[in-house]
Backbone as JSON, one array per atom type, in Angstrom:
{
  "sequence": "XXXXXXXXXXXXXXXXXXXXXXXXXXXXXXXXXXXXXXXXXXXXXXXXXXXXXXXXXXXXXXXXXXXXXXXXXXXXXXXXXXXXXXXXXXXXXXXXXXXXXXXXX",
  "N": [[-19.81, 13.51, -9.44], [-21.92, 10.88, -9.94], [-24.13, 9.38, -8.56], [-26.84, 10.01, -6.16], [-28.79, 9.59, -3.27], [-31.26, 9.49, -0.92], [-32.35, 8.12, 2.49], [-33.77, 8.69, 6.0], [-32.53, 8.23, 7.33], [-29.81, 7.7, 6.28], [-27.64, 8.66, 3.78], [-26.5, 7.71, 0.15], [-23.91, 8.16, -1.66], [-22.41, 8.29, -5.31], [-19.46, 8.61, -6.37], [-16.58, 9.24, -8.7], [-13.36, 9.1, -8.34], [-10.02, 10.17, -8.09], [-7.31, 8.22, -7.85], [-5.07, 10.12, -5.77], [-6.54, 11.44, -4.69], [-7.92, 12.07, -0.96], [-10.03, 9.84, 0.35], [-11.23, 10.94, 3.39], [-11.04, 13.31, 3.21], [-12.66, 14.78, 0.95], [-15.19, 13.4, 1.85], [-15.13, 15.12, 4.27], [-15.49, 17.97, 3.76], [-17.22, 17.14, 1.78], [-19.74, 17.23, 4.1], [-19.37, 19.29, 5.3], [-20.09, 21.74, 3.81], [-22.43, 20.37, 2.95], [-23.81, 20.54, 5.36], [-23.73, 23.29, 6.15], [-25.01, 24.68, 4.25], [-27.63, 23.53, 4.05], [-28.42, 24.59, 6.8], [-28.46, 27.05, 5.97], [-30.6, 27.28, 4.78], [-32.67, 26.55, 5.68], [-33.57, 24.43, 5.72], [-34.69, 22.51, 7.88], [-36.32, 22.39, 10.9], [-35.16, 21.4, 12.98], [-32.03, 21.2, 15.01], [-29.66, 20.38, 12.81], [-27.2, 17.8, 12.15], [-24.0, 15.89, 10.78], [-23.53, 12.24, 11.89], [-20.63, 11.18, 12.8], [-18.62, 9.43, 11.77], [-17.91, 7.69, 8.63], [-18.94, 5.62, 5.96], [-17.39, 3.74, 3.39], [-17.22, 2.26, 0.29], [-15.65, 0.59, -2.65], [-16.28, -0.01, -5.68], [-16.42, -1.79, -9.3], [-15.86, -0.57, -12.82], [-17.25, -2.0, -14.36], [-19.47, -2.85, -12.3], [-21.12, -0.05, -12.29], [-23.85, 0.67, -13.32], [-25.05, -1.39, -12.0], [-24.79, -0.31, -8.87], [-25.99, 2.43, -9.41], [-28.11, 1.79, -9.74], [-29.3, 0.59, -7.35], [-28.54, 2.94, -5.58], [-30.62, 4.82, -6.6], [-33.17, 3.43, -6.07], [-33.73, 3.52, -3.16], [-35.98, 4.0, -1.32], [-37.52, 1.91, -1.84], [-35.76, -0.19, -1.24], [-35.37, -0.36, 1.68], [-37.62, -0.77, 2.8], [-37.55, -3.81, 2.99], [-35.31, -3.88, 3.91], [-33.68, -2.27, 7.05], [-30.95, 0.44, 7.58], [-29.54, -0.53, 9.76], [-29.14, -3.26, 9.21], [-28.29, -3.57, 6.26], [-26.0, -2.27, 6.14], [-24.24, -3.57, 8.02], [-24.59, -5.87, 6.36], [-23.05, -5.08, 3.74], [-20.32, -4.91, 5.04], [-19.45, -7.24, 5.77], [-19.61, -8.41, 3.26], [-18.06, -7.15, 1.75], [-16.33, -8.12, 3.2], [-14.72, -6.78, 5.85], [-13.21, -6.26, 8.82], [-14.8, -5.27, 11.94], [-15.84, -3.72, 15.38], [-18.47, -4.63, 16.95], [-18.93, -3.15, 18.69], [-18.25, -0.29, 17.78], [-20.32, 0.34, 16.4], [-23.16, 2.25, 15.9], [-24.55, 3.42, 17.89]],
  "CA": [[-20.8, 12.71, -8.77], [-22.37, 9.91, -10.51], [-25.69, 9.27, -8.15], [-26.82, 10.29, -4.98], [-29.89, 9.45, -2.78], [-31.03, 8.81, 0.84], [-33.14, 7.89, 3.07], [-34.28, 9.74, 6.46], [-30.91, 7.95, 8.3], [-28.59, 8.18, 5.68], [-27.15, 8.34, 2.06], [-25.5, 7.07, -0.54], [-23.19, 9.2, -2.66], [-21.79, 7.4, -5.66], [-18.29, 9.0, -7.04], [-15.61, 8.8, -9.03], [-11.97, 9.12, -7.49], [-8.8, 9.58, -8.78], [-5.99, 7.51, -6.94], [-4.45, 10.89, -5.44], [-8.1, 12.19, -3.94], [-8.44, 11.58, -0.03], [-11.26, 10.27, 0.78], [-11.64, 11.48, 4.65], [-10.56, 14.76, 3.14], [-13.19, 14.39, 0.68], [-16.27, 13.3, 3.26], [-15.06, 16.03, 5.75], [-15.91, 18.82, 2.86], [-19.18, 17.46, 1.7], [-20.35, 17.24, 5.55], [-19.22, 20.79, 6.04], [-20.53, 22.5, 3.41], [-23.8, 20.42, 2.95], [-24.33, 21.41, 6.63], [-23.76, 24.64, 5.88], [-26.06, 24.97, 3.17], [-29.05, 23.1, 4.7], [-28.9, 25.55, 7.88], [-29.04, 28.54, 5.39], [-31.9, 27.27, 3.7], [-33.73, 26.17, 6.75], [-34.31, 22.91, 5.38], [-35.45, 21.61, 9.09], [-36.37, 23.52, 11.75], [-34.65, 20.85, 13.95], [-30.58, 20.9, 14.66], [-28.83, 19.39, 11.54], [-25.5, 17.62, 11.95], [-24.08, 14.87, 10.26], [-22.9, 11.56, 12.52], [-19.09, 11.32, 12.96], [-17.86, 8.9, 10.89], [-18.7, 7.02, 7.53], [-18.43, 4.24, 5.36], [-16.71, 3.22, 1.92], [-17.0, 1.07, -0.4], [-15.61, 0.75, -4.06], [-16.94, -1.46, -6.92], [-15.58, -1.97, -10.23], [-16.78, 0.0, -13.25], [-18.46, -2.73, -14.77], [-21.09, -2.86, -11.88], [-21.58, 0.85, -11.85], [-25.18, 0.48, -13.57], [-25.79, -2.21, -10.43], [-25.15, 0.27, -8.11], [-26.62, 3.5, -9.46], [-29.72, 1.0, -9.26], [-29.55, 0.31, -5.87], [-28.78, 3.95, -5.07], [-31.94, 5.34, -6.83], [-34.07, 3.03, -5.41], [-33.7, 3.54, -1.71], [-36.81, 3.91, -0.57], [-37.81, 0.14, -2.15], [-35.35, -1.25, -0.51], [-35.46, 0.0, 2.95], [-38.82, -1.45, 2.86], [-37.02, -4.6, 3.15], [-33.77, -3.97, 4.83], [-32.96, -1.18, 7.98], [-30.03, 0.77, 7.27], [-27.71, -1.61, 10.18], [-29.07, -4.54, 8.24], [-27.64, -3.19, 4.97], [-24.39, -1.66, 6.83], [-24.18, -4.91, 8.48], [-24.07, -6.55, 5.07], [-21.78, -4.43, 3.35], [-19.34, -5.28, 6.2], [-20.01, -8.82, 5.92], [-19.68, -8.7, 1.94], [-16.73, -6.53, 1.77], [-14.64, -8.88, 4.08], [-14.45, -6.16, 6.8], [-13.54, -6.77, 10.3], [-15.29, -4.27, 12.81], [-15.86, -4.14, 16.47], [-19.55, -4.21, 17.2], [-19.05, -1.6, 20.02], [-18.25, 1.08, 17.59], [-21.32, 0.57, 15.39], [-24.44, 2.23, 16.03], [-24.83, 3.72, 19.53]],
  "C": [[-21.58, 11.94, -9.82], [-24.04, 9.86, -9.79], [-25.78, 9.69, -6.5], [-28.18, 10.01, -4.58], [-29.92, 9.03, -1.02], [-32.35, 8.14, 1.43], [-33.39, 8.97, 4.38], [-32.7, 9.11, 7.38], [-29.86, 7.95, 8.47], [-28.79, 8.1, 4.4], [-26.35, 7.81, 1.68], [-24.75, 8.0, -1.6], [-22.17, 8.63, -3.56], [-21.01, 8.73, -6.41], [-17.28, 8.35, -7.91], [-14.26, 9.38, -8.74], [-11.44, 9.29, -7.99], [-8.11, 9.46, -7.72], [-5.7, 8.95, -5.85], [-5.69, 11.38, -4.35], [-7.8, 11.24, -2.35], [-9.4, 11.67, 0.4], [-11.95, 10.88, 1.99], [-11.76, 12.74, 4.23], [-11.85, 15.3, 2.15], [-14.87, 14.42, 1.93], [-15.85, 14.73, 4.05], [-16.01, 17.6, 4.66], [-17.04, 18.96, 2.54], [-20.24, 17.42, 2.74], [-20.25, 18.77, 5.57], [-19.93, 21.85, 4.58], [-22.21, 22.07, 2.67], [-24.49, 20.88, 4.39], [-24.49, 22.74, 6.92], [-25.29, 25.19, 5.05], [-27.57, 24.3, 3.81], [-29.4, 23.95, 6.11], [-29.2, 26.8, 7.19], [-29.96, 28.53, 5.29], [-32.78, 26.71, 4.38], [-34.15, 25.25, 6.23], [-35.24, 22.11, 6.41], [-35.35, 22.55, 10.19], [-36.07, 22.86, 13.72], [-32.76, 20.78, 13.56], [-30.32, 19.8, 13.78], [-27.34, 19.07, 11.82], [-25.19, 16.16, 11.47], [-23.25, 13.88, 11.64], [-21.11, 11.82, 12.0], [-18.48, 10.51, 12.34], [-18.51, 8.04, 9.42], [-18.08, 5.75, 6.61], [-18.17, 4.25, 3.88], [-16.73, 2.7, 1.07], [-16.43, 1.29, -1.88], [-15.82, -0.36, -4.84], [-16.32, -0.85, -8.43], [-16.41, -1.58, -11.61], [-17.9, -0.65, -14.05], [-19.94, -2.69, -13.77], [-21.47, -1.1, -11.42], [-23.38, 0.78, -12.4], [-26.19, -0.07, -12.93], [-26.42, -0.77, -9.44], [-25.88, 1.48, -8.51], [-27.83, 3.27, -9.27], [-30.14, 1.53, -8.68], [-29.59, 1.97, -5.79], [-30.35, 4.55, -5.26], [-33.48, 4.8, -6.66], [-34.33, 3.05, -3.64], [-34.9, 3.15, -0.96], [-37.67, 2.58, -0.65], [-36.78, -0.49, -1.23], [-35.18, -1.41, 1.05], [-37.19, -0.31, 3.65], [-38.6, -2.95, 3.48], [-36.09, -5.08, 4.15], [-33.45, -2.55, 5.79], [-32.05, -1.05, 7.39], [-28.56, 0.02, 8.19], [-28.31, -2.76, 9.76], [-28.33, -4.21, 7.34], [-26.46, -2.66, 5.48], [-24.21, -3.02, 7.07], [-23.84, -5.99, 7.27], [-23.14, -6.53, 4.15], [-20.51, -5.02, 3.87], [-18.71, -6.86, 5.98], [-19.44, -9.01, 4.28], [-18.57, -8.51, 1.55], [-15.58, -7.4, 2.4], [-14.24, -7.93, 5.37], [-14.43, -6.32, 8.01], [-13.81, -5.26, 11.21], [-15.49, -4.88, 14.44], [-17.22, -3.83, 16.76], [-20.16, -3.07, 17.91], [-19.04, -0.23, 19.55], [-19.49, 1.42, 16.48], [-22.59, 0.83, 16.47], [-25.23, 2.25, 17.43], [-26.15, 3.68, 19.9]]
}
């Protein structure tokens, strides 16, 4: 793990991969055993579960110093930008085609 941070809606978890690693397989792991661990430790004394699916991105190691930025600033920039503004952008930046219907019930 390289950087990690959140906000109260979601996070960002910056990694490094090797080719062979799946990432669903990957995500499904750190959902299940940070859920685990935050019900031990009574972190909230409201049901904890993570949403059902998640998002991707990879950048190139030159801008890792960008993003570890951005990650560790969260709470500056969410000052600025909601989290489906900034999803929404990603999307948009990335080249990604989505169907509005499955974002953000």
């Amino acid at each position: 793990m390289i950087a990690i941070n959140g906000v109260s809606d979601h996070i960002h978890i910056l990694i490094g991969m090797r080719p062979s690693c799946c990432l669903s397989d990957l995500v499904r792991e750190v959902k299940k055993s940070s859920n685990t661990f935050i019900k031990e430790q009574r972190f909230t004394k409201y049901q904890f579960g993570w949403q059902e699916g998640f998002g991707a991105f990879s950048y190139s190691h030159s801008s890792l110093d960008d993003v570890v930025n951005y990650i560790q600033n969260q709470k500056e920039h969410h000052k600025k930008a909601s989290f489906k503004e900034e999803y929404l952008l990603f999307l948009k930046r990335f080249n990604v085609d989505y169907k509005p219907d499955y974002l953000f019930d």
